[in-house]
VOPAGU-2260 file (C-alpha; in pm, 1 decimal, decimal comma):
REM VOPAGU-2260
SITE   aa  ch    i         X         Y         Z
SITE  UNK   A    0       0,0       0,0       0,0
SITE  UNK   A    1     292,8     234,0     114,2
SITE  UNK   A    2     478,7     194,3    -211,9
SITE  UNK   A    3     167,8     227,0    -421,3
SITE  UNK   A    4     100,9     568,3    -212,3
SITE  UNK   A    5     469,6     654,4    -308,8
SITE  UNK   A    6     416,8     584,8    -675,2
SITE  UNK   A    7     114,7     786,7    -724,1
SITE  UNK   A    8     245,4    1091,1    -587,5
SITE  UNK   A    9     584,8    1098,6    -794,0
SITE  UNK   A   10     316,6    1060,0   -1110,7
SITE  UNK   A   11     157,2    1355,3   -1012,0
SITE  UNK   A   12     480,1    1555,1    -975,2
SITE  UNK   A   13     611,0    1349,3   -1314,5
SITE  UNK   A   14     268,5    1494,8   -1469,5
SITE  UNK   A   15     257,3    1830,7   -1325,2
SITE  UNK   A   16     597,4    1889,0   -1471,3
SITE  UNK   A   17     509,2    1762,3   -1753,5
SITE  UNK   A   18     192,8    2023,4   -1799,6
SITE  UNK   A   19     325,1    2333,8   -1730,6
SITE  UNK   A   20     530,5    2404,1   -2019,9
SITE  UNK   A   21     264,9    2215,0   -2222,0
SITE  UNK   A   22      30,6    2526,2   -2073,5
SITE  UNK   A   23     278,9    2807,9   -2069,2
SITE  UNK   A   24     180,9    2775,9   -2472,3
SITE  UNK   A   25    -189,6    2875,2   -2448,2
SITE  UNK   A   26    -279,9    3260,6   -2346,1
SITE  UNK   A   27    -496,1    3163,0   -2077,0
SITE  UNK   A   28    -228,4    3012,8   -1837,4
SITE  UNK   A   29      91,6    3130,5   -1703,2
SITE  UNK   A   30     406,9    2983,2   -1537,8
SITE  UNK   A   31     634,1    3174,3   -1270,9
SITE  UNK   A   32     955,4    3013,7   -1143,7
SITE  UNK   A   33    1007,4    3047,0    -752,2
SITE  UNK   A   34    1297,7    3043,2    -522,5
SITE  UNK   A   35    1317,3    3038,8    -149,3
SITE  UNK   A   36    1453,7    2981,6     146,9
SITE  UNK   A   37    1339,0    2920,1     486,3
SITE  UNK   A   38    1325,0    2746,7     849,0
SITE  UNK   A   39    1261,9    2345,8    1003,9
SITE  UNK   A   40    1139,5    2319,6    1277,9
SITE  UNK   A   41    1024,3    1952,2    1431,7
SITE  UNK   A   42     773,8    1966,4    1680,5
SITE  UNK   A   43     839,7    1551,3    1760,0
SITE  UNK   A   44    1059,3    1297,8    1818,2
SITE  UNK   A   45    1113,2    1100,7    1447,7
SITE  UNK   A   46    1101,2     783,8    1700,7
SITE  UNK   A   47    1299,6     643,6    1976,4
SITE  UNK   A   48    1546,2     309,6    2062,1
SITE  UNK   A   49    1303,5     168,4    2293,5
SITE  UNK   A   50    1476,1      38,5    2636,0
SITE  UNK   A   51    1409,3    -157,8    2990,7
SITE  UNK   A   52    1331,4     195,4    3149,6
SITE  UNK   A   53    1223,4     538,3    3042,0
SITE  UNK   A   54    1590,7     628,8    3129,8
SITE  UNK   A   55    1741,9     404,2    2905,3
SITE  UNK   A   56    1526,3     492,6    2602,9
SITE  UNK   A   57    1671,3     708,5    2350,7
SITE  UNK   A   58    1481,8     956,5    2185,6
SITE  UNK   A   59    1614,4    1112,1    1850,5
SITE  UNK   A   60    1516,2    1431,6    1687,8
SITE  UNK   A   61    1609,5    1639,7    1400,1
SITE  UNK   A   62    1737,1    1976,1    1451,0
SITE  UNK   A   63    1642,1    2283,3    1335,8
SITE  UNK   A   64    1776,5    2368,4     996,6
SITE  UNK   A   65    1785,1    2598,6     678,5
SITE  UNK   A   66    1614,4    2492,3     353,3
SITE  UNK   A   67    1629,0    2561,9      38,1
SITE  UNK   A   68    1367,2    2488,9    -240,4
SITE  UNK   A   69    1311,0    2606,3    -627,7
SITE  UNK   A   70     976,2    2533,9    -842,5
SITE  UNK   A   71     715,6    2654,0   -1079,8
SITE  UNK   A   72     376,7    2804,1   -1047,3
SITE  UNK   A   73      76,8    2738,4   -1286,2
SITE  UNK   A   74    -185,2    2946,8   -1275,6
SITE  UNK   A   75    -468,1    2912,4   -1518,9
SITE  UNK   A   76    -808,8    3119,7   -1633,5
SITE  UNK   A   77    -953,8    3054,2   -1251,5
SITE  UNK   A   78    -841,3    3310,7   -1059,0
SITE  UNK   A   79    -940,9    3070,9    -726,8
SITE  UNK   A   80    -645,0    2859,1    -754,3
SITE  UNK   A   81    -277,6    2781,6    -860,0
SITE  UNK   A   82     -70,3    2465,3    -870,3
SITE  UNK   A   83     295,2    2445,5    -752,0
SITE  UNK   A   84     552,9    2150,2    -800,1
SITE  UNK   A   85     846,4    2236,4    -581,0
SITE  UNK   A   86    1160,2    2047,1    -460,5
SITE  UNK   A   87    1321,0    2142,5    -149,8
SITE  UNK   A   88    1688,5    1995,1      26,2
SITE  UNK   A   89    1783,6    2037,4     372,9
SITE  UNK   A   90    2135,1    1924,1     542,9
SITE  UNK   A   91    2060,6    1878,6     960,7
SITE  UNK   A   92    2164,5    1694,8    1280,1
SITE  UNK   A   93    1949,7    1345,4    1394,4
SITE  UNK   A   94    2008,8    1387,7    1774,0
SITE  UNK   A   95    1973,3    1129,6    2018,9
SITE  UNK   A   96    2016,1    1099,1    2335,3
SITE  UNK   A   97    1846,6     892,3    2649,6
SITE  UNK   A   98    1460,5     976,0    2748,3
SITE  UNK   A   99    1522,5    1076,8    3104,9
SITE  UNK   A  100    1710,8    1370,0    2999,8
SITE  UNK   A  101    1450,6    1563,9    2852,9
SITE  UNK   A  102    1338,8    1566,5    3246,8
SITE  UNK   A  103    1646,9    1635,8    3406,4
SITE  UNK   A  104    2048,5    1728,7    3285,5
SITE  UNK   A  105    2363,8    1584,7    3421,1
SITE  UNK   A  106    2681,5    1405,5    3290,8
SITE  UNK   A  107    2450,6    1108,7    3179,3
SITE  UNK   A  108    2291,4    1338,6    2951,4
SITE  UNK   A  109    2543,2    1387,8    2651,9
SITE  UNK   A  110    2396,4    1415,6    2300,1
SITE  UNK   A  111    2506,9    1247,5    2003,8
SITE  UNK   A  112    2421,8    1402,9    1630,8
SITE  UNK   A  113    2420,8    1199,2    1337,0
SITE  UNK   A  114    2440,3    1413,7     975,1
SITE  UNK   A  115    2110,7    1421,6     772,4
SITE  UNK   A  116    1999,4    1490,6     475,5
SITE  UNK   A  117    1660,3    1521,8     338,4
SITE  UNK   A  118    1521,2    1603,1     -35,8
SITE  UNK   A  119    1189,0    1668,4    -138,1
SITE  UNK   A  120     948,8    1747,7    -396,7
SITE  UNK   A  121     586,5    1816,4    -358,4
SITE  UNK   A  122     275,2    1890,1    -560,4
SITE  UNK   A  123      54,5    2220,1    -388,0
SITE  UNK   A  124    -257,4    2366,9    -474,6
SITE  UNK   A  125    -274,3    2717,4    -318,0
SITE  UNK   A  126    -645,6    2823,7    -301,4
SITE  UNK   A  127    -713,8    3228,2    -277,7
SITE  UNK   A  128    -916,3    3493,5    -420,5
SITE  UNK   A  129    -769,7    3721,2    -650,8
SITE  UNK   A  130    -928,3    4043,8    -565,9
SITE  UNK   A  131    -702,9    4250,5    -790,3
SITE  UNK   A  132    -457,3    4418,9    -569,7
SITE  UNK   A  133     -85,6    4364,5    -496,2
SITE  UNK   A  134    -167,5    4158,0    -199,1
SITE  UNK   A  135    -244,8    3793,2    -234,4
SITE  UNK   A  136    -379,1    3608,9      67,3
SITE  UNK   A  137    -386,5    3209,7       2,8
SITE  UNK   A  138    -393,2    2842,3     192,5
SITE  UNK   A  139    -205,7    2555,8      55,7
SITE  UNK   A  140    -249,7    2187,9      74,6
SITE  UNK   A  141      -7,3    1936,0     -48,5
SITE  UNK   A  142      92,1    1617,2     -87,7
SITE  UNK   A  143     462,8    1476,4    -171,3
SITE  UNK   A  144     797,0    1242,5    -120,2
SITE  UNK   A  145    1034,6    1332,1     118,7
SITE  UNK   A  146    1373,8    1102,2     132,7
SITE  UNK   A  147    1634,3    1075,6     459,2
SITE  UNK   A  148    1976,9    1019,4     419,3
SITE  UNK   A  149    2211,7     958,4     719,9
SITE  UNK   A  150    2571,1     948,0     739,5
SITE  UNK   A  151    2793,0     609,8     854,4
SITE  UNK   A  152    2913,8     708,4    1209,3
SITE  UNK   A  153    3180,2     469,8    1330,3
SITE  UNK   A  154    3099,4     399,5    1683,5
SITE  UNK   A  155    3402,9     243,0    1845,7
SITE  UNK   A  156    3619,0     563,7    1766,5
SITE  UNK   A  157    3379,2     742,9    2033,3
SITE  UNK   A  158    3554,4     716,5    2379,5
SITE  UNK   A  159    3281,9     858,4    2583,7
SITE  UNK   A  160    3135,2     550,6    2754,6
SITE  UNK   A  161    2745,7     815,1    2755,6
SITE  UNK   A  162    2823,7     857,4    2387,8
SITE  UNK   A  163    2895,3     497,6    2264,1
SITE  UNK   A  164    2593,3     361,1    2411,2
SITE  UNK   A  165    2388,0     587,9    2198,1
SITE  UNK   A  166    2587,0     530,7    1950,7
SITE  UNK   A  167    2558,7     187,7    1821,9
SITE  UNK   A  168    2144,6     188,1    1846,5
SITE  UNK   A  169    2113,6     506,2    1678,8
SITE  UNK   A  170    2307,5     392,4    1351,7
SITE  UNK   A  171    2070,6     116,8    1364,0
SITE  UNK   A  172    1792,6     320,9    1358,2
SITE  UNK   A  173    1899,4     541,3    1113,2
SITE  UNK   A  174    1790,3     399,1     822,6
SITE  UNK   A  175    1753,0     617,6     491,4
SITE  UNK   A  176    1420,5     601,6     406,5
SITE  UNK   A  177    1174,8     774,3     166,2
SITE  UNK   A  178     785,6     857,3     246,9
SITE  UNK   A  179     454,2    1007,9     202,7
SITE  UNK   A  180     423,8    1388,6     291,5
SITE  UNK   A  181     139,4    1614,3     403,0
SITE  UNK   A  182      91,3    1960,8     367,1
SITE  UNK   A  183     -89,0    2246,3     514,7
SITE  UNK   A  184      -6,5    2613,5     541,7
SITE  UNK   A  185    -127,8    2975,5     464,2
SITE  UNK   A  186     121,6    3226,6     267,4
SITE  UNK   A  187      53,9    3631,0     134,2
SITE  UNK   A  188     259,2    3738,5    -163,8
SITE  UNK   A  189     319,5    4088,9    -281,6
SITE  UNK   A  190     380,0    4203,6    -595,7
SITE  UNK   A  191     655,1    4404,2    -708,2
SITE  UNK   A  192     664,2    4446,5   -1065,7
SITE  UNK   A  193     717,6    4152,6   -1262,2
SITE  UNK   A  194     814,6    3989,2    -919,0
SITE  UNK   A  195     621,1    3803,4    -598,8
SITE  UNK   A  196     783,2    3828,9    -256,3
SITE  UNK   A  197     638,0    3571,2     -51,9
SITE  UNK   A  198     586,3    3475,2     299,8
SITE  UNK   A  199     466,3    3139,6     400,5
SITE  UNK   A  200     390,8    2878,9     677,3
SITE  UNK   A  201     350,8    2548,3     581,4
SITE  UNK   A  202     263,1    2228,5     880,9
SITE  UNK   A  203     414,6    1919,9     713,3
SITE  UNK   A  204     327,8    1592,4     845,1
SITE  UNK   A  205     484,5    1231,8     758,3
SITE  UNK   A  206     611,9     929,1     922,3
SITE  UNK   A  207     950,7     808,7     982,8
SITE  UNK   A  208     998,1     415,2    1055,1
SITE  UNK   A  209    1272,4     346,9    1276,8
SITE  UNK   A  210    1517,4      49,2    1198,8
SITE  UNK   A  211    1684,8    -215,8    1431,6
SITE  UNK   A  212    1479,8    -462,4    1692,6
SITE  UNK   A  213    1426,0    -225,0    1947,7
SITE  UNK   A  214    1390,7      87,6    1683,9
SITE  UNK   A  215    1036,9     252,9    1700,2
SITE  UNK   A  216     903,5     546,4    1442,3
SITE  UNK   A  217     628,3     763,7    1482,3
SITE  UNK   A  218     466,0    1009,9    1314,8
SITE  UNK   A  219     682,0    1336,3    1211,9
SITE  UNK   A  220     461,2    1671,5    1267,5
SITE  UNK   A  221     700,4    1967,9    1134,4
SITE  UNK   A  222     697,2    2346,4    1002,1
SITE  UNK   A  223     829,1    2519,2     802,4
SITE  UNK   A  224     877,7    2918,7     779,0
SITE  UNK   A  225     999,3    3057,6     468,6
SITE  UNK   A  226    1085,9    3353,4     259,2
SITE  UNK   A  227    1060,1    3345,7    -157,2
SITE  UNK   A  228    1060,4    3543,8    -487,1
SITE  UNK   A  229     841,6    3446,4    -798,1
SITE  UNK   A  230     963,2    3555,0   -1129,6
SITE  UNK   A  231     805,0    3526,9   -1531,4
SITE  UNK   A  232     849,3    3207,1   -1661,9
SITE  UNK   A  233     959,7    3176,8   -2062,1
């Protein structure tokens, strides 16, 4: 079911990509290339090494990060919607470290962080009424794939006994892995010429599965704040 989920939405993206030059050609649509850049922010765990006490559990999270994205809109003869296909990359930390330190701190309560990738691409509709002005209120709603890649830490070049303990599950858990993505957001552009400046604020939601016996995933609840510019397309 998962993969079939997964194959479905990279059609869409396939098709939507496919489309808009397809539609630049006609008078009544138009395409406008967008850049931006913004803020992650994870609001939960991705999952957590599951052990004989709370204290020995080990939570992991992904830090806060800096993305970057490019993509198209399409906006045809209905001035109540526009479609986007985007693709976005972000380089960030997987934390971990055990349960019982998001209670209380000590020298039990070192952290380790594991490099991350992620990379992806999304289809949006943004729904708004066009009322004329240089002001442009919308929502968005979404739906794409977003991949995780994790770098190979070796573990028994970490001396800290707190450290290597962490270590070893969390590789295991670590596994790269690529998955469904919702979206849902509000944004307000303003135009400036030619140009768009944009604000937006998009909730994504997703699931990460955790690797290893002990590994458990959960469901990833994130947002994302970011700044763009539209310009003409061809």
């Amino acid at each position: 079911m998962r993969r079939a989920v997964e194959t479905t939405g990279l059609i869409l993206l396939a098709s939507l990509t496919w489309i808009a030059p397809s539609a630049a050609q006609t008078s009544d649509w138009t395409v406008q290339l967008e850049g931006k850049v913004g803020v992650f922010k994870a609001t939960r765990d991705i999952g957590k090494i599951l052990g004989s006490e709370v204290q020995t559990q080990i939570k992991t999270v992904l830090r806060a990060a800096p993305v970057f994205g490019v993509g198209f809109l399409l906006r045809g003869p209905s001035p109540s919607f526009t479609l986007r296909g985007s693709a976005a990359y972000m380089s960030t930390d997987a934390r971990g470290q055990y349960g019982g330190c998001s209670v209380v701190s000590g020298p039990g309560c070192a952290h380790l962080d594991i490099p991350a990738t992620s990379v992806q691409g999304t289809v949006d509709i943004l729904l708004h009424r066009d009322g004329g002005g240089a002001t442009l209120k919308y929502f968005i709603a979404g739906l794409g794939i977003r991949s995780y890649s994790f770098d190979e830490v070796e573990c028994r070049g970490i001396e800290d006994p707190i450290l290597f303990n962490v270590c070893s599950p969390m590789t295991e858990f670590l596994a790269d892995q690529k998955g469904l993505l919702g979206r849902l957001g509000v944004g307000i552009q303003r135009s400036v010429g030619p140009m768009g400046l944009t604000v937006e604020v998009v909730d994504q939601v997703g699931s990460f599965e955790g690797a290893g016996a002990q590994g458990e995933g959960g469901i990833q609840n994130d947002f994302v704040v970011s700044v763009g510019a539209t310009f003409p397309g061809r």
